[in-house]
C-alpha positions as CSV (number, residue, x, y, z in Angstrom):
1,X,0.0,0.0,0.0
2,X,1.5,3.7,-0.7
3,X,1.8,6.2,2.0
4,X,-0.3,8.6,-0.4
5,X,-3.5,6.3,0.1
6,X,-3.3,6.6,4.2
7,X,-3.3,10.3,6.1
8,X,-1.2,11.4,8.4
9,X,-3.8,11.1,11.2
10,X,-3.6,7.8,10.9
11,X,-0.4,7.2,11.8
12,X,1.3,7.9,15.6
13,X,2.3,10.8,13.6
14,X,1.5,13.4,16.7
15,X,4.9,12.3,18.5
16,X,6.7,14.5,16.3
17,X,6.1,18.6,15.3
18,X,2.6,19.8,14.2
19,X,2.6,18.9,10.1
20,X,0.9,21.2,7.8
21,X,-2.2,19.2,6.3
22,X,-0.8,20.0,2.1
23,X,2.2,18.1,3.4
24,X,2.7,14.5,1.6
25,X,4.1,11.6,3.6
26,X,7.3,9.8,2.2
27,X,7.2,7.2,4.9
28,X,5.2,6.2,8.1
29,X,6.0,3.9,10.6
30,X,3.5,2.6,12.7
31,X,4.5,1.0,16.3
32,X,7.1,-0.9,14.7
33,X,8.9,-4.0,16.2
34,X,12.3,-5.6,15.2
35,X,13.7,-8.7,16.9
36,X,16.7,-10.4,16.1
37,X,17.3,-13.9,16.8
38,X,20.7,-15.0,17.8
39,X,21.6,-18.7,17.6
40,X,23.6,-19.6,20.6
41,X,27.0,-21.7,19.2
42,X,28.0,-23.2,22.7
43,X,31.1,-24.3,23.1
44,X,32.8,-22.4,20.5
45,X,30.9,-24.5,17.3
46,X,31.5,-23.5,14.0
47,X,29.1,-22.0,11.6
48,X,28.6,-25.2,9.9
49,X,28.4,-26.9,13.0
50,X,25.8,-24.2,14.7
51,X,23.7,-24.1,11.3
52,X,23.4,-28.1,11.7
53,X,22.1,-27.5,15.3
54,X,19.5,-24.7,13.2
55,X,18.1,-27.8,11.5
56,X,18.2,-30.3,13.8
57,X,16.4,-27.9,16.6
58,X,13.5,-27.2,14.1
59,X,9.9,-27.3,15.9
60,X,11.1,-26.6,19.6
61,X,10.8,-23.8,21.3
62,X,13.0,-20.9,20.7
63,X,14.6,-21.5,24.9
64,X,15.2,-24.9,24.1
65,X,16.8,-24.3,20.6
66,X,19.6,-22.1,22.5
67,X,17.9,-19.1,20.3
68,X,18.5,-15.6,21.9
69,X,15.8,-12.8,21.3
70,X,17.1,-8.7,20.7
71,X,14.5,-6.6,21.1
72,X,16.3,-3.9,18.4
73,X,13.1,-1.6,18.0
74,X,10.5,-0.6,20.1
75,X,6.8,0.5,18.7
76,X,8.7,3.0,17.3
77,X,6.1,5.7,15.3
78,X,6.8,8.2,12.8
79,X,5.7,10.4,9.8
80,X,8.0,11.7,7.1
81,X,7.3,13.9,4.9
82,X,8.4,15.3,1.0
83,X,11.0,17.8,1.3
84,X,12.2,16.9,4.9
85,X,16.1,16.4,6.5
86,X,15.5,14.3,9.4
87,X,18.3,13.1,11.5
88,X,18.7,9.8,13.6
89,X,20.5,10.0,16.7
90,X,21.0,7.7,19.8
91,X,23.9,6.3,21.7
92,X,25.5,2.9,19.9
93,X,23.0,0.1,19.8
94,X,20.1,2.4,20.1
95,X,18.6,0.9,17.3
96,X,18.9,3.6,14.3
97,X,20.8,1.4,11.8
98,X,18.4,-1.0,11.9
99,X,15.5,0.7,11.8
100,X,16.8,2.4,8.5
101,X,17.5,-1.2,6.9
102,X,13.5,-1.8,7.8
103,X,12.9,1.5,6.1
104,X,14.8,0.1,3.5
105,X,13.0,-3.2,3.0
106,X,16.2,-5.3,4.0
107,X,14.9,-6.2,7.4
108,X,11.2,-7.5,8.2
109,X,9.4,-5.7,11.0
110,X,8.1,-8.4,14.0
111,X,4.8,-6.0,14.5
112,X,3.4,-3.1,13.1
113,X,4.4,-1.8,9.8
114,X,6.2,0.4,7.7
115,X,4.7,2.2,4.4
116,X,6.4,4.2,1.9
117,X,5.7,6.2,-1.0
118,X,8.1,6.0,-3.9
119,X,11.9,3.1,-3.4
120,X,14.1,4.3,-0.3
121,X,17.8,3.7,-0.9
122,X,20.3,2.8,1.7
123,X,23.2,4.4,1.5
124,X,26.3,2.9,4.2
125,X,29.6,2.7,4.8
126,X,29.3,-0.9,4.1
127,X,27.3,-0.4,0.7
128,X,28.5,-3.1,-1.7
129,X,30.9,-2.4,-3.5
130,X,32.9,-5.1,-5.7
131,X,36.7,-4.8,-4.4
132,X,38.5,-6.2,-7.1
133,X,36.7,-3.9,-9.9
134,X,37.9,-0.5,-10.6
135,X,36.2,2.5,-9.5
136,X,35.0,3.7,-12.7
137,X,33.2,0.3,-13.5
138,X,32.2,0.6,-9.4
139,X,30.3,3.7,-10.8
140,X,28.7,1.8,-13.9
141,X,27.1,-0.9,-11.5
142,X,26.7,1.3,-8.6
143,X,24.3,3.6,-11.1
144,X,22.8,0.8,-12.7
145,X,21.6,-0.5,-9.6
146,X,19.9,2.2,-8.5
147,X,18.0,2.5,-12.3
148,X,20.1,5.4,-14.0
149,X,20.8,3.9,-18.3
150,X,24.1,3.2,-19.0
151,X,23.7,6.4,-21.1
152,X,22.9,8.8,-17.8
153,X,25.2,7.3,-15.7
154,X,27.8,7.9,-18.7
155,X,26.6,11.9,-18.2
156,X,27.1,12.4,-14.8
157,X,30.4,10.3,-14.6
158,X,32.6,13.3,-14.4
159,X,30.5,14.7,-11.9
160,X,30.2,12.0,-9.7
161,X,34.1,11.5,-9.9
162,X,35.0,15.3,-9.2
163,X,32.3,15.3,-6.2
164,X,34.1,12.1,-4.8
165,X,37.5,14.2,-5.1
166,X,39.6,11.0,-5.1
167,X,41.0,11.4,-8.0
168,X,43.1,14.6,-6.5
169,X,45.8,12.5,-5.6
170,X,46.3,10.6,-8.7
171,X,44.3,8.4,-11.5
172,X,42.5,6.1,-8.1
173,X,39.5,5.6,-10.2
174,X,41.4,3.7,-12.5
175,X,42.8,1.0,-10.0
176,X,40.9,-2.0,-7.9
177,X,38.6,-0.4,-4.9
178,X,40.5,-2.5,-2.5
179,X,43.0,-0.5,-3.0
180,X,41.0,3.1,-1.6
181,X,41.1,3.7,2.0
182,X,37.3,3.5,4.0
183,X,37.6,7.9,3.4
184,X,37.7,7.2,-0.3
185,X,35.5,4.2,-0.4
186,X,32.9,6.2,1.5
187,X,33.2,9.5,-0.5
188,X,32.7,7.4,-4.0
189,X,29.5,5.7,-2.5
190,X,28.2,9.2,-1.7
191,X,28.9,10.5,-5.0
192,X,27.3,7.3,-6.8
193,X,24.3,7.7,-4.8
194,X,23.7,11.7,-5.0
195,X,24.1,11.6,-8.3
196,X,20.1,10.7,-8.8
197,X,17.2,12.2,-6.9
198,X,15.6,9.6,-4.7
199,X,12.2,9.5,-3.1
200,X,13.7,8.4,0.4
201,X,17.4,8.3,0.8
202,X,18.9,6.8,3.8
203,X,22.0,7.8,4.8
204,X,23.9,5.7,7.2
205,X,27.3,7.0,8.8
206,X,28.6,7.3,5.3
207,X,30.0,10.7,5.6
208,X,31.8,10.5,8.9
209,X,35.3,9.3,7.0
210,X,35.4,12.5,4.9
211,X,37.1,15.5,5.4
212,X,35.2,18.4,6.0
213,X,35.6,20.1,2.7
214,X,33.7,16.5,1.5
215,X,31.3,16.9,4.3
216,X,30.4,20.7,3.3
217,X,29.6,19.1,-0.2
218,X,27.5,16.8,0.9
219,X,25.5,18.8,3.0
220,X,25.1,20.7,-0.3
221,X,24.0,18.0,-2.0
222,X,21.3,16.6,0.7
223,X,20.1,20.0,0.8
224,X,19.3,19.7,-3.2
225,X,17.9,16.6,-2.5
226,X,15.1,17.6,-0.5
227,X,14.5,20.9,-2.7
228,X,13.8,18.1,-5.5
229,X,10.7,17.3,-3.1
230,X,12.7,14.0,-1.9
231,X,13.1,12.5,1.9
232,X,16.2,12.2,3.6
233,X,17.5,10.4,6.7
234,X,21.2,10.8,8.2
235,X,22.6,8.7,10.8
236,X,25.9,10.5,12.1
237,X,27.5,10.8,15.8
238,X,28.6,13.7,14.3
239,X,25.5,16.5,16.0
240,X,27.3,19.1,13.9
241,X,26.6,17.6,10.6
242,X,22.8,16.7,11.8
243,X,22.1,20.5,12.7
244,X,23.8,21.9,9.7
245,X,21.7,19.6,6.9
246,X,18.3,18.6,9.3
247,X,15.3,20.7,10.8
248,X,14.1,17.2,12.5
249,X,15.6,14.7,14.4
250,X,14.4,11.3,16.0
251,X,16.3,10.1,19.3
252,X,16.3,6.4,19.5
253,X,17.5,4.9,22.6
254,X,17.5,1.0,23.5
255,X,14.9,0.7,20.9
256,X,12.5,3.3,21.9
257,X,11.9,6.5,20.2
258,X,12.7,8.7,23.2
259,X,11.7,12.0,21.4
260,X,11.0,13.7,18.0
261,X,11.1,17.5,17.1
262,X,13.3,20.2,15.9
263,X,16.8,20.0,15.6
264,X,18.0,22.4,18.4
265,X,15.4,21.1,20.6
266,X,16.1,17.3,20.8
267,X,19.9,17.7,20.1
268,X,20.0,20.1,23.6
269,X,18.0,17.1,25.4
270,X,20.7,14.4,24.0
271,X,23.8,16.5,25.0
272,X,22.1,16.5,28.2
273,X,21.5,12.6,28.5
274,X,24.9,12.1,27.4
275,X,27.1,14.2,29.9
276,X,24.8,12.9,32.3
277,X,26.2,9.6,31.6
């Protein structure tokens, strides 16, 4: 079901600022679970080992198949909408990767549900990327995957390469990716992936190994994004890079979605909680 076919009211949309009804909603979530289950190895069993245990264990009960429950999300409850920067903060573990890989459709949701309007694309500092290929052909597939021709991702080539500045030290996009550093690496996934507007793009610590002149870029860039009426979410322990590029952030914590509002208002509440700590 799209987004566009459910209102706002709907949705546990009130935990966040007061949304102006001509607003269109990119993505709701609605008291969404995630739970990952862990399967015990005891005694130090290896993976083929454990993944026999897996079969043979099939039918009991969760405690006696030495499966381990992680409640990851808790009925967490949001509305985004076109045109909005919102930012994702929360101590490690809090929850706010994978809540973006459910967002994404790369992790199923234990209750509730998630509903989006128009093909969110996660963007990590693990995105795939084939090691052994070249940049430049890293840019061919990385485009192609996201549903740019061979002829557009030929136009913007230069421009994606000049964005990702690694070629200021020397020819890198010609040689194997496993030869960039994670800055690089991350940089040229950044560059790949601004290169098209996206409904909802999902931004996952990828900019925290560039320098700033990269960061100041891509703050540029997101900004652009959402003028093109798309969504964007940024993870990043970096508070200065959320207040610069987002006018909304969600605080996660152990799960929960501890509070969701403008920018200078839940940032001030986090830097509280954490030199509490």
């Amino acid at each position: 079901m799209a987004v566009a076919e459910r209102t706002a009211t709907s949705t546990a949309a009130g935990q966040g600022a007061a949304q102006a009804p001509a607003q269109v909603p990119t993505v709701i979530a609605d008291r969404v679970d995630i739970v990952y289950r862990v399967h015990g190895t005891r005694g130090g069993k290896g993976a083929a080992t454990a993944a026999l245990g897996r079969i043979l264990s099939r039918g009991k009960s969760e405690k006696a198949a030495g499966v381990r429950t992680v409640h990851a999300v808790k009925s967490v409850s949001f509305t985004a909408y076109r045109g909005e920067a919102i930012g994702l903060i929360g101590t490690n573990g809090s929850g706010k990767s994978t809540l973006l890989k459910a967002v994404a459709g790369l992790l199923p949701v234990e209750h509730g549900a998630i509903y989006t309007d128009g093909q969110p694309s996660l963007l990590g500092v693990n995105a795939a990327m084939m090691n052994d290929l070249t940049g430049e052909r890293n840019v061919f597939l990385g485009g192609l995957a996201m549903g740019m021709s061979r002829e557009q991702v030929g136009q913007r080539y230069e421009d994606i390469v000049d964005f990702s500045g690694i070629n200021e030290k020397g020819d890198f996009i010609t040689l194997p990716m496993r030869t960039y550093s994670s800055g690089m690496a991350a940089r040229l996934r950044f560059s790949i992936a601004a290169a098209k507007d996206h409904d909802v793009l999902l931004i996952d610590e990828a900019l925290a190994t560039g320098d700033r002149s990269f960061q100041k870029r891509s703050e540029a860039r997101i900004r652009e994004l959402r003028s093109s009426a798309g969504t964007v979410f940024l993870v990043s322990h970096n508070n200065k890079s959320i207040r610069d590029t987002c006018e909304r952030v969600l605080w996660l914590e152990r799960g929960e979605l501890r509070m969701d509002g403008p920018t200078k208002d839940v940032l001030k509440e986090y830097d509280d909680f954490t030199n509490r700590k």
